[in-house]
C-alpha positions as CSV (number, residue, x, y, z in Angstrom):
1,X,-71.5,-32.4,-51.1
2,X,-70.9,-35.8,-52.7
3,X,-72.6,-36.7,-56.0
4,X,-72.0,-40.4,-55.8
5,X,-75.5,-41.1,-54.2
6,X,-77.7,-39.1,-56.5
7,X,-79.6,-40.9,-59.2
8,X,-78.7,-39.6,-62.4
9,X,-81.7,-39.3,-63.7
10,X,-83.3,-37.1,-60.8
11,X,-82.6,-33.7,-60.2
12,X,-79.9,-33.0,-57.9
13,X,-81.1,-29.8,-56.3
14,X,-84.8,-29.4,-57.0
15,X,-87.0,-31.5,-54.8
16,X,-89.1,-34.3,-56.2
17,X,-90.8,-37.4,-54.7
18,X,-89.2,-40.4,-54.9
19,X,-92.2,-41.8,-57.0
20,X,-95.7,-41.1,-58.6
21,X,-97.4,-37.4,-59.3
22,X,-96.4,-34.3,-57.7
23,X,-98.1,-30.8,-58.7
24,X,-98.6,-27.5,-56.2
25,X,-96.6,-26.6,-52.7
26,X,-99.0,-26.4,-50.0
27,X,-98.2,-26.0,-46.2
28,X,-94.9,-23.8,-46.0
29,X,-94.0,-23.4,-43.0
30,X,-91.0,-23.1,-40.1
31,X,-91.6,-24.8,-36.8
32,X,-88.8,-26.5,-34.7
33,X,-85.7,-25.7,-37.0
34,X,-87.1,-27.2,-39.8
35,X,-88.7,-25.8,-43.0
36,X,-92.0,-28.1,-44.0
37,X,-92.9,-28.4,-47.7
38,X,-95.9,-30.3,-48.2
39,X,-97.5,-30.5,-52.0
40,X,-100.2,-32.1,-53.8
41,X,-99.2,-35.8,-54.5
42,X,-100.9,-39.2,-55.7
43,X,-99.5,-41.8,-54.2
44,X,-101.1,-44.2,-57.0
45,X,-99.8,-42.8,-60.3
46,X,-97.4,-40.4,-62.1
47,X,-100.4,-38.6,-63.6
48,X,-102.7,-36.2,-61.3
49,X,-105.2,-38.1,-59.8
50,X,-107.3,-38.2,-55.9
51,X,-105.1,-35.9,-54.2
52,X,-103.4,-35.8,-51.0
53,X,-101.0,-33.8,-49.4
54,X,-97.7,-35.2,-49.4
55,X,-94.7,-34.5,-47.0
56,X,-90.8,-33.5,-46.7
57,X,-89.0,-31.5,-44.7
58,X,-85.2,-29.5,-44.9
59,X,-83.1,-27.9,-42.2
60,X,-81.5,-26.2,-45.1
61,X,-84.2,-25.5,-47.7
62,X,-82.1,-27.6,-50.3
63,X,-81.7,-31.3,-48.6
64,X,-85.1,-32.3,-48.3
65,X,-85.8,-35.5,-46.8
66,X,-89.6,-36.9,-48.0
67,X,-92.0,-38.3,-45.1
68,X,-94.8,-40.4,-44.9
69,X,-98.0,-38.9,-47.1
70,X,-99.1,-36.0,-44.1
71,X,-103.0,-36.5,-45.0
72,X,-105.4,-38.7,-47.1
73,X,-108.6,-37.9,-48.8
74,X,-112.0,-38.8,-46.2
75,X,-115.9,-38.8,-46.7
76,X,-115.6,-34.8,-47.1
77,X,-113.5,-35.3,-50.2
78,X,-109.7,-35.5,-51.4
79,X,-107.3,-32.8,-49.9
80,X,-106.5,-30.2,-52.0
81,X,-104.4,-27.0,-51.9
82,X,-103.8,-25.0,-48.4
83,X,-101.4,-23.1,-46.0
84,X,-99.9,-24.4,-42.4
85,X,-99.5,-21.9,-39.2
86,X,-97.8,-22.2,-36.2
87,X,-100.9,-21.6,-33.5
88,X,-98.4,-20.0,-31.1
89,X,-101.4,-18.8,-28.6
90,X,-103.4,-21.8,-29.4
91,X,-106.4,-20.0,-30.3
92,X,-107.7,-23.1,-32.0
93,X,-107.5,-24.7,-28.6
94,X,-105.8,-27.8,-30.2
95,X,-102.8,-27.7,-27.8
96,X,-102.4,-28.4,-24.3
97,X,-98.7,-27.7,-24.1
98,X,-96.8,-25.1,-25.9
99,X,-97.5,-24.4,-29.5
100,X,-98.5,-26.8,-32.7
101,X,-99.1,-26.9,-36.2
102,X,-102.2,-26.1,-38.1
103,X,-102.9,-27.4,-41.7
104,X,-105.6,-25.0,-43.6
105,X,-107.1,-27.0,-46.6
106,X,-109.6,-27.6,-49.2
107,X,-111.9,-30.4,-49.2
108,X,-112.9,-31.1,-53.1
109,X,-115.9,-33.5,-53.6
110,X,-117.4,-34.4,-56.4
111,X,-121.6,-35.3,-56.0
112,X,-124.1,-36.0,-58.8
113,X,-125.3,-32.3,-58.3
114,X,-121.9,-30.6,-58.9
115,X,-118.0,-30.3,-57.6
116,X,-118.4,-29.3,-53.9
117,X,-115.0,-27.0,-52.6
118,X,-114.9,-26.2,-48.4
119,X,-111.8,-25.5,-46.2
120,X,-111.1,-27.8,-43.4
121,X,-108.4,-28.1,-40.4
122,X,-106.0,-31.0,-39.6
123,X,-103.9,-30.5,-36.7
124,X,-100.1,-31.6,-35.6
125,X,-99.0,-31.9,-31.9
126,X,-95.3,-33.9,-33.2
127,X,-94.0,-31.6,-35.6
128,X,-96.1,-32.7,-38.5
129,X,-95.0,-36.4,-38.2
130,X,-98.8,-36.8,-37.7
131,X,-102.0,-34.9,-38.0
132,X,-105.5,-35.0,-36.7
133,X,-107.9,-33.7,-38.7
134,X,-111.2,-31.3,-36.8
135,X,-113.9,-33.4,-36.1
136,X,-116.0,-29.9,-37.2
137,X,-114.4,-30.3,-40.7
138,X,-115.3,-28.5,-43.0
139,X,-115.2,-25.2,-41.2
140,X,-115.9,-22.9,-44.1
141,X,-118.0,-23.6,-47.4
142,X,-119.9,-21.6,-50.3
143,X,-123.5,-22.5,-50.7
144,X,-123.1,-22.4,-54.7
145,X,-119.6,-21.6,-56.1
146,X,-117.5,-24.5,-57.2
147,X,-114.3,-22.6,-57.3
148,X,-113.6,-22.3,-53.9
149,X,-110.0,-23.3,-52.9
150,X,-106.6,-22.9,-52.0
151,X,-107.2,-20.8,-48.7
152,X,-103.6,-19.1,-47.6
153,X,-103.9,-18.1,-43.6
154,X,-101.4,-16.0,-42.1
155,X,-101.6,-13.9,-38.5
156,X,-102.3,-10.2,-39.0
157,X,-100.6,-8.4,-35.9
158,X,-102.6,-5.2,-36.5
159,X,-105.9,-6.3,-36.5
160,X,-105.3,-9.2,-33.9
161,X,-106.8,-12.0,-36.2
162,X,-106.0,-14.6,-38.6
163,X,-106.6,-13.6,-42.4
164,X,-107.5,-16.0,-45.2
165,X,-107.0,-15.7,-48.7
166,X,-109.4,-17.6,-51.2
167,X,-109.5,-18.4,-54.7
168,X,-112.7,-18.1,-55.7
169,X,-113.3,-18.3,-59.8
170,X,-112.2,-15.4,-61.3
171,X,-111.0,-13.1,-57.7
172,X,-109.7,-13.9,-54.4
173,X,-112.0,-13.6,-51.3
174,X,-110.9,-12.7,-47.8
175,X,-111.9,-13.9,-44.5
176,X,-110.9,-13.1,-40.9
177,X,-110.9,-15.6,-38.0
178,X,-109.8,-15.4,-33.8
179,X,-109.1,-19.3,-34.1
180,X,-109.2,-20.6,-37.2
181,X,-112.6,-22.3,-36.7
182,X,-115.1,-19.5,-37.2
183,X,-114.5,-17.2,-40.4
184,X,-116.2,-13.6,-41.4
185,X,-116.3,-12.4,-45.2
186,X,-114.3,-9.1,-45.2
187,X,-114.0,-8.4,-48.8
188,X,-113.3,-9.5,-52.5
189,X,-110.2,-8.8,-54.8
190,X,-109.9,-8.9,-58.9
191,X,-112.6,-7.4,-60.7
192,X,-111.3,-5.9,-63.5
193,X,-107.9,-5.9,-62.1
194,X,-104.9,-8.0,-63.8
195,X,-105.1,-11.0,-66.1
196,X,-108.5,-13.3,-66.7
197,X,-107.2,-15.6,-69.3
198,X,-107.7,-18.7,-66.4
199,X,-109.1,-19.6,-63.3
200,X,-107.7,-18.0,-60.2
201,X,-105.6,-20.1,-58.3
202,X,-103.0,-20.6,-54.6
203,X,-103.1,-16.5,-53.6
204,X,-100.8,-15.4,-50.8
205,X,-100.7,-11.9,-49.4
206,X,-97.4,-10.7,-47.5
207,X,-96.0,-7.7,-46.4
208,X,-92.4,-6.4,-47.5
209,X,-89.9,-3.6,-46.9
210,X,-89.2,-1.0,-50.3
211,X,-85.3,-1.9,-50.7
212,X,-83.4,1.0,-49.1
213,X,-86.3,2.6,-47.1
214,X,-88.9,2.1,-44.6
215,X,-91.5,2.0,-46.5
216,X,-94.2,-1.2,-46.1
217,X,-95.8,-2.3,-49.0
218,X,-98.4,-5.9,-49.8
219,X,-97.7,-7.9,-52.5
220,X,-100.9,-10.6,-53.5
221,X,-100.1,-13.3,-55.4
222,X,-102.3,-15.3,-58.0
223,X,-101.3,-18.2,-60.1
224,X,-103.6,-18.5,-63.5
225,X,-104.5,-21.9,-64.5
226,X,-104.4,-22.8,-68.3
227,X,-107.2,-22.0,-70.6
228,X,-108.2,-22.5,-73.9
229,X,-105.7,-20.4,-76.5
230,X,-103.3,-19.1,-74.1
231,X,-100.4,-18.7,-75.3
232,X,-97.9,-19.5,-72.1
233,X,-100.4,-22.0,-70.6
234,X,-100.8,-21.3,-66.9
235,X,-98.8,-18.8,-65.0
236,X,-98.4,-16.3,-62.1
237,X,-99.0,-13.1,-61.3
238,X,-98.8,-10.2,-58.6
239,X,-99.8,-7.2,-57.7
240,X,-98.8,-4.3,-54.8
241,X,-100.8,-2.4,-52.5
242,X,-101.9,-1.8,-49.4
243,X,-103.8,-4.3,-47.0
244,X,-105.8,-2.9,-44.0
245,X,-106.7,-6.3,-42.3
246,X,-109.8,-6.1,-44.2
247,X,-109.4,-5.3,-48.1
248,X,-106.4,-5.8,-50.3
249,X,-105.9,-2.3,-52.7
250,X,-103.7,-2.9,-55.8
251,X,-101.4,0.1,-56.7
252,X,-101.8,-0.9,-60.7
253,X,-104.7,-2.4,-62.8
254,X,-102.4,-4.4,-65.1
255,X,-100.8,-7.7,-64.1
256,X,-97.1,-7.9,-63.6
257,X,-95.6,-11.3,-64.0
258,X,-93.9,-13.4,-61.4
259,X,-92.0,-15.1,-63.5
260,X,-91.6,-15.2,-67.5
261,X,-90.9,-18.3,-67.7
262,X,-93.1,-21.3,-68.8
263,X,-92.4,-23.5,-65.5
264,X,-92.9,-21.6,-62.5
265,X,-96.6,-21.9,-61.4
266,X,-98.7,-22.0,-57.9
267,X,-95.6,-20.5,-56.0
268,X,-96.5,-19.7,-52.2
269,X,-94.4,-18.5,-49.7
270,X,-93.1,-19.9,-46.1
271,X,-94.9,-18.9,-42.7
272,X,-93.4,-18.0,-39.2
273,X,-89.9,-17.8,-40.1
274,X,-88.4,-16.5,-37.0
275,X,-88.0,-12.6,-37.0
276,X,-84.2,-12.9,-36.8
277,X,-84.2,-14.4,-40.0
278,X,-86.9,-12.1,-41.4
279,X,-86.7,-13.2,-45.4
280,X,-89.8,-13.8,-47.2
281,X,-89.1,-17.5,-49.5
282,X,-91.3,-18.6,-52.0
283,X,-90.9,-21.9,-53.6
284,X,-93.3,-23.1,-57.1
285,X,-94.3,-25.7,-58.5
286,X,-92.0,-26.4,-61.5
287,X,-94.3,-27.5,-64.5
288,X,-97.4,-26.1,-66.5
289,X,-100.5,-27.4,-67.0
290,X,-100.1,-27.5,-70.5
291,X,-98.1,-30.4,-70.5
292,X,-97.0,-31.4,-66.7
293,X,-98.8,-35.2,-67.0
294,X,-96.4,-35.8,-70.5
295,X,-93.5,-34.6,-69.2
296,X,-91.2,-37.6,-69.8
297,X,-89.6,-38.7,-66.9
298,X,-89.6,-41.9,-65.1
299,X,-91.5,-43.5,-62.0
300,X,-92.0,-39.9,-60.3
301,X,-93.1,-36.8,-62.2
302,X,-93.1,-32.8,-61.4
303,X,-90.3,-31.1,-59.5
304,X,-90.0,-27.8,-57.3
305,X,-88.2,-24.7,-57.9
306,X,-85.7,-23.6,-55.9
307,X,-86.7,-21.4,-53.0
308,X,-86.5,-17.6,-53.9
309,X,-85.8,-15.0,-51.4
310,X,-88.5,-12.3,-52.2
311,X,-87.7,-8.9,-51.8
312,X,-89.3,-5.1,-53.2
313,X,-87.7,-2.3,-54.9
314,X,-88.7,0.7,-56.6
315,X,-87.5,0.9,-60.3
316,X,-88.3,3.3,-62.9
317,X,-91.5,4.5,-60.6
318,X,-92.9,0.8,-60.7
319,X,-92.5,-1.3,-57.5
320,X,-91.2,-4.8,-58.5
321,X,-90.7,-8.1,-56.9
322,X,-87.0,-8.9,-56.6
323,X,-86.0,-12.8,-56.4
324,X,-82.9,-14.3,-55.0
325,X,-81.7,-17.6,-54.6
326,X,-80.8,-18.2,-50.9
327,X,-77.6,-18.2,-49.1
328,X,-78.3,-21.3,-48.4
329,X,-77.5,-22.6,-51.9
330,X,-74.0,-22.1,-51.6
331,X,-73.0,-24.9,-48.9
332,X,-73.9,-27.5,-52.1
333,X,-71.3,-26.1,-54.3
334,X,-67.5,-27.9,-54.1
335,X,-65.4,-25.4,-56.0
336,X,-65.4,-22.1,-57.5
337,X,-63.9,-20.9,-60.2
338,X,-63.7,-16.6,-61.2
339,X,-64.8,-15.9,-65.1
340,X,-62.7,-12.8,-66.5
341,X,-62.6,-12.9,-70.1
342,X,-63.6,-11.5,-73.8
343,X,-66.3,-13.0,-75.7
344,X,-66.2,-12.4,-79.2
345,X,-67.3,-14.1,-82.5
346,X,-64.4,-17.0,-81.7
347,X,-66.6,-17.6,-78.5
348,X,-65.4,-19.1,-75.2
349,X,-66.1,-22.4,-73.7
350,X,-66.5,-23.8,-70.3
351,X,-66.2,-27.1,-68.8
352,X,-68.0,-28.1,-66.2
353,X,-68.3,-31.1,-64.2
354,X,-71.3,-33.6,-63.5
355,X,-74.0,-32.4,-61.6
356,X,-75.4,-29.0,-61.0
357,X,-74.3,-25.6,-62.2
358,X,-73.9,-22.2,-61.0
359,X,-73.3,-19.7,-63.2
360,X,-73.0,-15.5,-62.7
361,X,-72.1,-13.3,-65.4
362,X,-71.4,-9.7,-65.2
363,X,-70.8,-7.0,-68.9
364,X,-71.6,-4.4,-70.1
365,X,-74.4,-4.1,-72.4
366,X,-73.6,-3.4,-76.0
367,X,-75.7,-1.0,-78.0
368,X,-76.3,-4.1,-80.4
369,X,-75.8,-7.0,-81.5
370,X,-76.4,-10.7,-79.6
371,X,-74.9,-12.6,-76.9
372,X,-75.3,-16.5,-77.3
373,X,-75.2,-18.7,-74.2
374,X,-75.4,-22.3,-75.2
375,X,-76.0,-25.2,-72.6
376,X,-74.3,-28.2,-74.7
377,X,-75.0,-31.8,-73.9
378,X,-74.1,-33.0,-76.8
379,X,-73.7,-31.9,-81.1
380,X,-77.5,-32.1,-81.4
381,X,-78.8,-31.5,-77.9
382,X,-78.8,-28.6,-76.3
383,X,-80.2,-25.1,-74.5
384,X,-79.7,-21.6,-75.8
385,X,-80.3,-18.7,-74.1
386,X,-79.8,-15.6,-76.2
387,X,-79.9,-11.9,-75.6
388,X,-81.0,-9.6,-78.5
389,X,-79.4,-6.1,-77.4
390,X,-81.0,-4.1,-80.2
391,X,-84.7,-5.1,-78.8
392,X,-83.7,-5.7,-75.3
393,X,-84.5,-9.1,-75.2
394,X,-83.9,-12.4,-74.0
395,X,-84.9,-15.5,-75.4
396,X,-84.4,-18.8,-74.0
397,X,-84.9,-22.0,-76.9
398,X,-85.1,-25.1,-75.7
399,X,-86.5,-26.7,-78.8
400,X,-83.2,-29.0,-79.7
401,X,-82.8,-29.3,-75.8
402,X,-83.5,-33.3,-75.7
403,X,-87.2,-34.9,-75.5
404,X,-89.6,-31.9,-76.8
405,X,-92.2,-34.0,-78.1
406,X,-94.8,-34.6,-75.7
407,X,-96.0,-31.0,-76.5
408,X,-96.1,-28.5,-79.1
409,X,-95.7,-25.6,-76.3
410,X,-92.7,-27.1,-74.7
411,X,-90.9,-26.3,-77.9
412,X,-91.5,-22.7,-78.5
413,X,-88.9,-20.1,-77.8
414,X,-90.0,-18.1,-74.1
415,X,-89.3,-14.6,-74.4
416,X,-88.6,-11.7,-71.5
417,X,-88.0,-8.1,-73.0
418,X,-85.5,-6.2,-69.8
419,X,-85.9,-2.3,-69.6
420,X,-82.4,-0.2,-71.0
421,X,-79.5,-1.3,-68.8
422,X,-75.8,-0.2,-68.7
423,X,-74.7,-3.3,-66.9
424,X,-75.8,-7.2,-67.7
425,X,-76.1,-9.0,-64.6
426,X,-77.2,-12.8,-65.3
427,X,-77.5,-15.4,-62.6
428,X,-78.4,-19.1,-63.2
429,X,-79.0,-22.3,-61.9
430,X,-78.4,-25.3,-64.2
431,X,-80.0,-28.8,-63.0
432,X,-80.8,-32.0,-64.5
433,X,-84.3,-31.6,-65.7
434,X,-84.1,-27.4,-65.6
435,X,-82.7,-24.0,-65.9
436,X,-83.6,-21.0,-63.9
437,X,-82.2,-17.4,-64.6
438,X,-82.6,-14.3,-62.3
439,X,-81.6,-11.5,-65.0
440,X,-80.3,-7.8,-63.4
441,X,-79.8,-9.0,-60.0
442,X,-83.4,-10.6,-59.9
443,X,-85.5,-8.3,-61.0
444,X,-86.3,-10.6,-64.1
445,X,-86.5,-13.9,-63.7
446,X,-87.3,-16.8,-66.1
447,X,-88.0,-20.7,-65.1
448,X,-87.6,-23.3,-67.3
449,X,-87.8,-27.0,-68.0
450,X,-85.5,-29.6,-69.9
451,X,-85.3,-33.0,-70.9
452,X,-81.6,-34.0,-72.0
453,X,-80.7,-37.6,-72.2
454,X,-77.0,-36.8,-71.0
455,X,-74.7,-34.6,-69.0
456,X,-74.3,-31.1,-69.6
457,X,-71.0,-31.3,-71.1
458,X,-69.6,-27.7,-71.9
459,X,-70.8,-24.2,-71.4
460,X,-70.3,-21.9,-75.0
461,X,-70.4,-18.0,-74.9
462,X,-70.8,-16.1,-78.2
463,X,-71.4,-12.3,-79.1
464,X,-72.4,-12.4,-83.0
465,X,-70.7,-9.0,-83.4
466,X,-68.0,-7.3,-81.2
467,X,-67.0,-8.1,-78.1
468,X,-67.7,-7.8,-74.0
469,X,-65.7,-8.4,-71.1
470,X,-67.1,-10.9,-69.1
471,X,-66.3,-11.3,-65.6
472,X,-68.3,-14.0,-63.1
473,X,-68.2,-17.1,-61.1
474,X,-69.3,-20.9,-62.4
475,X,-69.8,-23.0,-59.1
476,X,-69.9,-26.9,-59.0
């Protein structure tokens, strides 16, 4: 793929608007060959403000092309977080001829008695080039709590009904529905159960396959907005179970993390891609709260992550969320060039090109000792990731990465500590504004922002004592 056309100061990969604020994905879904991502957006600043939901759609899940803004705030309030579905049966009764789109959503309106939170439905007969939005709207509301948001719908074949799940405060509520319209309480998730630190945020409930066996298995996932004192600002977290079509049990009390990472947050995954395909791709918001209105960039603000194939595997007793990048990925990349050297104390260096990076790194793990990576854009501006063998841990600093200022967060070292491994397996993703890693074949993974004012100019590899073979690929 050519580079010539891509502004330099934009990401190449990640998707962001071509202007004003972006924050949380809402909407994935596949209808008609074509993957629709919309997200929260104001059209009328590069700071969040009234919300809408704006539009863009890939046939790849990496070229995204942005529409017109899908819907605007009305006299039920701005729109603010939701799901899409493909009504194949048109139980909504919206469709005359074959199936449509349906847009799940939260109405949020603020009145001089309090913040009022409902869920309403906008409907799409072209392929979401245009949507209608239920004259019945709102279809579900709370008679008191003002956190109550972010409603996630998918089909539930055994039970013959459309499930909902709904922030609400400090759990996540479920509802059943035949069309859409009408919705039943079944039950509530979260008491005492995983991490309270913030408000509960953008669930999503999906069913996977144990890697290697035929085992089923839910995962639920809740995002954590920032609070007062927390030390990573907001986050996301999961849990595994079993769902019945009614309640959501979760294997464990504690939270595991998504991601350990400061920038991945409000990550939801695609509906009704086709069976044949059959993978389960999530794609996050790529900021924190924290700092997401300072971040410095120009004219447009917030990107996305890369999509991340989800899958599950058993390891150690624990069942864990595994993330890949997609196949996909690899049509961008021009050339490819094999790694299969010793890093020492001299260190080895890597040129690379403009524009993105892919980088995969295979050793063996020492018994001590540290591994320097170092992203260099120039002598005083650059990204180190580091792994510490002796406590199993991998530290990514980004404080002399370029502009750090806007927060005093930004600048602090994130941390992931990896269970005892013979083999280092390190994949990663280097962008304009960001670096994601996936560490032993993506059973780790750690998203973060950066802010350097030029090219990435070299890649450095150092172990502080000994040596390892290093074998890998760097695409560009």
């Amino acid at each position: 793929m050519s580079l010539t056309k891509v502004n330099p100061s934009r990401p190449y990969l990640h998707y962001a608007p071509e202007k004003n604020w972006m924050n949380d994905p809402n909407g994935l879904v596949f209808f008609n060959n074509e993957y629709h991502l919309f997200y929260q957006y104001h059209p009328n600043g590069t700071t969040w403000g009234p919300m809408h939901w704006g539009h863009a759609v890939s046939r790849n899940l990496i070229d995204w092309e942005e529409l017109p803004i899908a819907l605007y705030p009305d006299h039920h309030g701005t729109i603010f977080s939701g799901s899409a579905v493909v009504d194949w049966h048109n139980t909504t009764g919206f469709f005359n001829d074959g199936p449509g789109l349906v847009a799940i959503f939260t109405h949020h309106k603020e009145t001089d008695s309090g913040i009022v939170q409902s869920q309403s439905l906008a409907y799409s007969t072209d392929s979401g080039r245009t949507w209608i939005k239920y004259e019945g709207n709102p279809v579900l509301s709370h008679p008191s709590n003002p956190d109550f948001r972010d409603p996630k719908v998918f089909w539930h074949d055994e039970s013959d009904k459309w499930v909902m799940v709904l922030a609400t405060g400090q759990t996540i509520s479920i509802y059943s529905s035949q069309n859409l319209i009408s919705w039943v309480f079944e039950s509530e998730f979260g008491t005492n159960i995983g991490s309270h630190e913030g408000v509960w945020e953008c669930p999503d409930l999906f069913a996977l396959k144990i890697e290697g066996t035929q085992e089923v298995k839910w995962v639920m996932i809740v995002s954590i907005g920032d609070g007062d004192g927390l030390a990573y600002g907001s986050r996301t977290q999961y849990f595994t179970g079993w769902f019945d079509g009614k309640a959501f049990i979760s294997e464990h009390s504690e939270a595991k993390w998504l991601d350990d990472g400061r920038d991945q947050y409000a990550g939801v995954t695609f509906s009704d891609i086709p069976e044949e395909d059959n993978r389960r791709i999530l794609i996050g918001w790529m900021s924190n709260w924290r700092y997401a209105n300072q971040v410095p960039t120009e004219g447009w603000r917030s990107q996305m992550t890369l999509p991340r194939e989800l899958t599950l595997k058993e390891i150690e007793g624990n069942t864990k969320l595994i993330q890949h990048f997609p196949e996909e990925l690899d049509t961008w990349f021009n050339h490819t060039n094999q790694i299969e050297k010793t890093v020492g104390s001299s260190g080895l260096n890597i040129d690379v090109e403009k524009g993105p990076i892919y980088l995969a790194l295979n050793t063996q793990c020492p018994n001590s000792g540290e591994l320097q990576i170092s992203l260099n854009y120039s002598d005083q501006t650059y990204t180190v990731i580091q792994f510490n063998f002796n406590e199993q841990k991998l530290s990514l600093k980004r404080s002399k990465s370029g502009e750090v200022n806007f927060s005093e967060l930004f600048s602090k070292d994130q941390e992931l500590f990896f269970r005892d491994m013979t083999d280092l397996q390190l994949t990663m993703v280097i962008d304009t504004f960001s670096v994601e890693l996936l560490l032993n074949d993506g059973e780790y993974a750690l998203t973060s922002l950066q802010f350097p004012d030029e090219s990435l100019k070299n890649i450095s590899l150092r172990m502080d004592t000994g040596e390892v073979s290093m074998k890998g690929v760097i695409k560009q």
